[in-house]
Each structure stands twice: as C-alpha cells, then as structure tokens.
N, C-alpha and C positions, 0 to 999 in steps of 0.2 A: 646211756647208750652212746656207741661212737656217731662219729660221722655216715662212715659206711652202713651201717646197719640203719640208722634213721632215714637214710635215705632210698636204701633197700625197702623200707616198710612202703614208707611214699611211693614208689617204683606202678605199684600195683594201683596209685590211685589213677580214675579216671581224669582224664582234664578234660574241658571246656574246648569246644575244640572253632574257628571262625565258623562254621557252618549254624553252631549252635547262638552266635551272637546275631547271624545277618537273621535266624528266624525269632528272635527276639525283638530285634528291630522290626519286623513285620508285626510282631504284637502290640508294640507300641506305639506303631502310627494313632496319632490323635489322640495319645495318653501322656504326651510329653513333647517340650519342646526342642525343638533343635538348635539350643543354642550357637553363638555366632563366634568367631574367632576374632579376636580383638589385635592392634597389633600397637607398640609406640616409637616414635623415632626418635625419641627422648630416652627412653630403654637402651635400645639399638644399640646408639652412641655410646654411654653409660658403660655396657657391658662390653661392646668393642673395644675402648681402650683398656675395661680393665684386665679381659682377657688374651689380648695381644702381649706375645712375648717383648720385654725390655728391645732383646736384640733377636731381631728378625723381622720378617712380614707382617703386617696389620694385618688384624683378621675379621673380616664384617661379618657381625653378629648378627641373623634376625628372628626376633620372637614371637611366635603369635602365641597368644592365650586364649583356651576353650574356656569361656565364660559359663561353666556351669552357677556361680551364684545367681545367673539369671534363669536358671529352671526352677520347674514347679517345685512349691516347699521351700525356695530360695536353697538348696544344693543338691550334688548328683544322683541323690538319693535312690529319685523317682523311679530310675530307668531299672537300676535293680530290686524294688520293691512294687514296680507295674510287673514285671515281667513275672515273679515268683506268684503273683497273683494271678496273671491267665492263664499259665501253665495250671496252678491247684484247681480252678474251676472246673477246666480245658478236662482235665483227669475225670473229674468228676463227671461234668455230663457227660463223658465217654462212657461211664462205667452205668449211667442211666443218665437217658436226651430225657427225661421230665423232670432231674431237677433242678431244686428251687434255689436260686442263687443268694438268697435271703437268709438260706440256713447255713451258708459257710461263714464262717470266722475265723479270719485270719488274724494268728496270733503273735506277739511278738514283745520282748524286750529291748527296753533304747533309753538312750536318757534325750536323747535327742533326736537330727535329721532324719534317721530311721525310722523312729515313733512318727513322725509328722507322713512322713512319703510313705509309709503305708498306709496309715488313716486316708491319706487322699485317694491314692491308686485304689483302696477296699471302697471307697464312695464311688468312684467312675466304675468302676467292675458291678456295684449294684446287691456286694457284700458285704458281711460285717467287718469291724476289725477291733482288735481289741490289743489294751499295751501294757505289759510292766514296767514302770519308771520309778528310779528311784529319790525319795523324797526332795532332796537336794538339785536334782536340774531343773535349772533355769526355770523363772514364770514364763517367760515369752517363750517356752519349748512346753513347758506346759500348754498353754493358752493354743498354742500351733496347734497341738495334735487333738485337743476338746474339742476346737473349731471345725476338726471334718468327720465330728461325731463317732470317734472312737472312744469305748470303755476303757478307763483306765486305772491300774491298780497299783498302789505306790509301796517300796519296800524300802527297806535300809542299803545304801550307797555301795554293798558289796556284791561282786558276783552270784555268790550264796545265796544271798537273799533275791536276789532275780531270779537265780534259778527255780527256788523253791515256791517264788511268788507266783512263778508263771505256772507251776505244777496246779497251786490250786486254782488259779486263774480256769484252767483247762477244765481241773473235773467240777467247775462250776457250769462254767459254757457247755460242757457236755450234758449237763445235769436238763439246761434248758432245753434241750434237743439240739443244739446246732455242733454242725461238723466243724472242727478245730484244725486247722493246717497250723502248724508252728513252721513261721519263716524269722530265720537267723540273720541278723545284720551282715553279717559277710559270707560263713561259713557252708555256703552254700551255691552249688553250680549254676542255681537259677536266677542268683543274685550277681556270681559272674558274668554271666552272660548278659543283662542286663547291665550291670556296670559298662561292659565292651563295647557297646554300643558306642557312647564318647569318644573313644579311641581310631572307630572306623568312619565315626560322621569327620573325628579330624582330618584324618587322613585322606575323605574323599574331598571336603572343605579346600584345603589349603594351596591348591593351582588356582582358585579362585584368586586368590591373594597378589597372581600374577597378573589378575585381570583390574585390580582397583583397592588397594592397601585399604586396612584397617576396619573395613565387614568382609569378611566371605561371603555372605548371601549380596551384595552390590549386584555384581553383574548377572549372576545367577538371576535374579528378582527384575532386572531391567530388561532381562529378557535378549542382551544384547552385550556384546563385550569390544566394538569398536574404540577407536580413540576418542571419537567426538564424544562419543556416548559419557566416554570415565573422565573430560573433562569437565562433563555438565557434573558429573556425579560428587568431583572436586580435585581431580587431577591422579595422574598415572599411577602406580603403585611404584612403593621401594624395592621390591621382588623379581627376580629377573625372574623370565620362561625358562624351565626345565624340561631337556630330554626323558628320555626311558634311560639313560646312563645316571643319573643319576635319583635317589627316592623321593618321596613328597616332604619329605622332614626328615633331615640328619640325625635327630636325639628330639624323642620323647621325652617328660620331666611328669612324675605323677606322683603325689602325696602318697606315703604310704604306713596305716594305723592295722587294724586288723588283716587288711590284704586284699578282697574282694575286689576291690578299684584297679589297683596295680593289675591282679591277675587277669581282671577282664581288658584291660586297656591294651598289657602287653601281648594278650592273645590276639586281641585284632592289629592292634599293629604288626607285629611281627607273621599274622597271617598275611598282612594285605603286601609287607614287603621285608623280609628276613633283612635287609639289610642297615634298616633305622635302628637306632640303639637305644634302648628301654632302658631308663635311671628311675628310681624309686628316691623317693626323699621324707626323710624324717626330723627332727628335734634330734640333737647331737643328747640331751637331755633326757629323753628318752629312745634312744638306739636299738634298742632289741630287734628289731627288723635286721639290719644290718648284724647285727652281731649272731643272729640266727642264717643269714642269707649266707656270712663268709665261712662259719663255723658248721652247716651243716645240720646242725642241732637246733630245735626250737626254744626260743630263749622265753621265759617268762616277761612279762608288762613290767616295767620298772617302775618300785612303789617306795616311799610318795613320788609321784612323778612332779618335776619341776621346772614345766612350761607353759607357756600361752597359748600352744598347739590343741588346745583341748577335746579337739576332732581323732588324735592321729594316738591315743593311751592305751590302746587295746593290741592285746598282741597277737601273730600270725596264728591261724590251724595250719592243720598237716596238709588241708586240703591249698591253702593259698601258698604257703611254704613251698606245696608240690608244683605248683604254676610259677611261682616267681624264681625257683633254680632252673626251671626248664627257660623258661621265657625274658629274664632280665638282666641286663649286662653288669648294675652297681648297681648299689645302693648307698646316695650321699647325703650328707648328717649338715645342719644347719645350725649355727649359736643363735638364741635368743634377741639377740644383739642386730646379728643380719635379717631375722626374720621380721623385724622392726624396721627396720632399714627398708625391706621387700614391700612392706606395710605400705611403708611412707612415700617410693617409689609408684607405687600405684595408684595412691591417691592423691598424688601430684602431679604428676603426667598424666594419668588418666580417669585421672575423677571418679574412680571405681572405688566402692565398699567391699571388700569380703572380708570373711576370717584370719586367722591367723594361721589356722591349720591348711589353706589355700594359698599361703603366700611363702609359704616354706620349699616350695619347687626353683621360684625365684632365690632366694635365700643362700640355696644350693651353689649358683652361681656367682655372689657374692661373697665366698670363702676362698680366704689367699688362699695361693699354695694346694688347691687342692686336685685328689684324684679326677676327681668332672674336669677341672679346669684341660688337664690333662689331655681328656677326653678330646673335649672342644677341640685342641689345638692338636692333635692327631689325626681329626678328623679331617682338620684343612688344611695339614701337609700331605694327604694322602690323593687330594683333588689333582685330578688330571687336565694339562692344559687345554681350552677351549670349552669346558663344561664349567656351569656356575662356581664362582669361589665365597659365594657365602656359605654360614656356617646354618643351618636354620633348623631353630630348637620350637619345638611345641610346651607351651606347661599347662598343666590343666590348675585350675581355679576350680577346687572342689566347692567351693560353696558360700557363700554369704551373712550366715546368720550371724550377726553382731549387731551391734547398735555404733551408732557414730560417737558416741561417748564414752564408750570401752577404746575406740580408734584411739579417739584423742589423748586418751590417759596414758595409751602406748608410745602415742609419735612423741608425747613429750618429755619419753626416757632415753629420745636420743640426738 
C-alpha cells in the first residue's frame, strides 16, 4: 500500500486524546509512583560542548531525566498496565455493582516489564492476572511476574506461538468461570493513556527544577521555595525561571519499541503545550520506527534484531503509528557504540542503573552530525533576546531492569 492510503486508513483511527491521560492519572493515584526528575552538571557540560556549533554561539544544554527505572516493577510499565486494569473492572461493575472482582483475569503476553506490571497492577486491583511468556525471557523476569502471583504459561520465542499460547490460555481461564480481559503491551488506548501520564507529571515537574536542581519534588516536598530554604536543601538550581513565552521543555526525548510510550507521552506533551518538540529514539539497528514514521508505511520488527536495546524489538500498530504521525516531530536512531557511551555517562555522573533500552534517548544526542543535533541548535537560534537561552531537553528513562553485571560487561566495550 502507498503512503497515502496507509495513512487514509489511520485517518479514521481514534487517538488518545489529554483529557483521556489526566483521567487515567486519577486512576492511578496510589497505584504508582511519581517518579522524580533527575538532572546532571556533568551531562550538561558533556553535551554543551558537544552540541555547540565549531563557529558560533555556545549553547547551554540542560537535561532532566524522568527516572521511570525507579517505578513500580522497576520500569514504566505500571502506569499503562494500572490504568487498562481499572478501566476493565470499572466496565464491569458498570455492567453489574455485585461483581466479584476475583472473577476477572486479566490477560496478557510479555516476555518481560509488561508481564511483571500487570501481575502487580491485577494484585492491587484485587484481580487475577495471568501471562504468556516465552520460554527464553530472562529468569529474573520470570521470577518478577511469579512473585505478584500471576499464572503463567510459556511458549516458543515467536509471536505465533504467544499468539496461539494466549488463545488457549483464555479458553482455559474461561473454562474456570473467570472473565478474561486480554490487555496488549502497547496496542492499546488504555495503555496509552496510561503510558501519558509520564509525560504530563514531566511537564508539570520541571519549573520545580527552577526552584532547586536535581529533584523536582525539593521544593515541592519542603513545602517552601525561598533561597534560604534551597540553600539548606544544597544550594540554588542551574535552571533559570521561565516566562509563559517560553514552554516547560524545549524537546522531549522518549524510547520508542512498539509505540505506546511515545504515543502517550507525546499526547500529553503536546496537549499540555504544542510547542515542545516530541523525538522518539531507537537502535539505528533496529529502525523500523523511523523508517515507518518517515515512509508513512508501517515497517515490520527487524529480524535478527542486533542490539542491546532489548526493550525497544517490537514494531509500531496502526494504532501508535496513528499517534506518532499526528504527534511527533523525529524520530532519532542511536549506534550501539553511543548507547554504551549513554550507559556509562549515567553511571558515572549519576550513579544510576537502568537498561539499555533507557539510555538510548541520551544516545540520540551523542551522534555527530545529526538531525536532533540540528534540532537543538535551531532551537537556540530561534530564542528571543531577554527570554531564557538554554536549550532544555527532558529524556525519559524507560526503565531499569538489568543487573550491574550485564552494565559491566557493556562499559567495558568501550
């Protein structure tokens, strides 16, 4: 099919619209954390110079990072597998207030973070949940999703066999009398929605930043945002105050594997203020996101896929597809090499663990010569005198699940 037509098809799909993420965020009070924005001056620097043009103006860089590795399930799982979970209830006692919340089972395939943040969300919700995993993920993703008491049924390493595994998974569970919700790791409005949430806690987060560097909740939490106060706290932030002339974050930066993340993030961003610009980041190794995003066409998962990114191998639906042409400005590709680099950055200046498929947002901006870079420096020629001249990029930090000895074995390939 061409360009036109595929996207003719898409035309008719529904999106995700902010209204649907701030009532998902009311679903999830006290079913997830509000992770904190991290920031480093060590980064800053780093990227300052490498982004400043040879010949011209410096251009000061600053970063904060949504620290989802520090949410429930250790990544951002939670927020769109809490949310698809009170909605299927929510459905249900609508349709009868006597029932039993014992008899739904939510169901789902994962090889990982998905499998675990549903199993948790279906335990707080006070429902079943149940998982197709294939034989080969991880023990400690194994072990994860056992531990919040979901059923689990293992098949061979191919789509096919998830699909088919979950079929009878279902008319097992059906068998026992319990009602079966199938919720989809991405491909689904109630997982965007949830996903979105991230995106709007950043965006309300980050003037915090102006109040006392390197936590968002600081001043928030102290109850107070004087000077005395942020120099008990450890001294002033690197962040100037921002007018309403200018947004809360020049350029978002978000992982982007199946889509769900991207589409929920860049809905609330671009709800909360059209004029921050939405980049999606992948494995230059596996690109299909971008080669789908520029071409209009949805590209297939590229197989064998050959990265360290092992969060980000699954490719867009129509339905994320449909939100990331409407909603995201690029889509930038990362070499193995920088994302290593991102790794090691992180865990040197900031003493932080997460994956690899988290650290590829940073990654993005460690490639010469690129479209982002671009970006950046368009952005800070475009700054009118008297309003802030830094450049200030958000990245989310999808998640954390690795061990420090998968780290190691990486930093010391480069």
């Amino acid at each position: 099919m061409t360009r036109d037509s595929n996207r003719a098809q898409r035309d008719g799909v529904q999106l995700v619209s902010l209204s649907d993420i701030e009532a998902a965020a009311e679903r999830l009070k006290g079913r997830i954390i509000k992770t904190p924005l991290l920031t480093s001056t060590a980064i800053d620097e780093q990227l300052s110079k490498l982004i400043s043009p040879p010949e011209g103006p410096a251009i000061d860089v600053r970063i904060c990072f949504k620290a989802e590795h520090l949410q429930l399930t250790g990544a951002f799982k939670s927020r769109g597998a809490g949310n698809a979970t009170q909605l299927s209830l929510a459905r249900l006692r609508a349709e009868n207030p006597n029932f039993d919340p014992t008899k739904l089972c939510v169901l789902t395939h994962s090889s990982g973070n998905h499998a675990a943040a549903l199993a948790l969300q279906a335990k707080l919700a006070g429902v079943q949940a149940a998982v197709v995993m294939p034989e080969t993920a991880p023990q400690t993703k194994k072990d994860n999703t056992a531990s919040h008491g979901a059923r689990i049924w293992f098949c061979k390493p191919t789509q096919q066999a998830r699909e088919d595994m979950a079929q009878e998974a279902q008319k097992q569970l059906e068998s026992e009398g319990l009602v079966v919700e199938f919720i989809h790791p991405y491909d689904d409005p109630a997982i965007i929605a949830g996903q979105g949430t991230m995106g709007r806690e950043m965006m309300m987060q980050t003037p915090y930043l102006q109040e006392r560097g390197g936590c968002s909740h600081a001043a928030q939490l102290n109850g107070s945002s004087s000077a005395s106060d942020n120099e008990q706290l450890g001294g002033s932030s690197a962040w100037t105050r921002r007018g309403a002339a200018s947004p809360p974050l020049d350029i978002v930066i978000a992982p982007v594997g199946g889509g769900g993340m991207l589409s929920g993030v860049a809905t609330a961003v671009k709800g909360i203020d059209p004029r921050t610009i939405v980049v999606g980041a992948e494995p230059k190794a596996v690109d299909d996101a971008m080669r789908s995003f520029e071409s209009g066409v949805r590209q297939p998962a590229v197989l064998p896929p050959d990265t360290i990114c092992d969060g980000l191998l699954t490719s867009l639906s129509d339905l994320t597809l449909a939100h990331i042409e409407r909603r995201v400005d690029l889509i930038a590709t990362a070499s193995e090499t920088n994302v290593i680099l991102a790794l090691k950055a992180v865990t040197s200046s900031m003493k932080q663990i997460i994956e690899p498929s988290a650290a590829v947002g940073l990654a993005t901006l460690l490639e010469d010569n690129s479209q982002l870079r671009k970006v950046v420096r368009d952005v800070h020629a475009r700054k009118n005198e008297g309003e802030d001249q830094s450049v200030r990029i958000g990245i989310v930090w999808s998640g954390g699940n690795t061990t420090v000895q998968t780290i190691a074995e990486y930093l010391s390939k480069v």
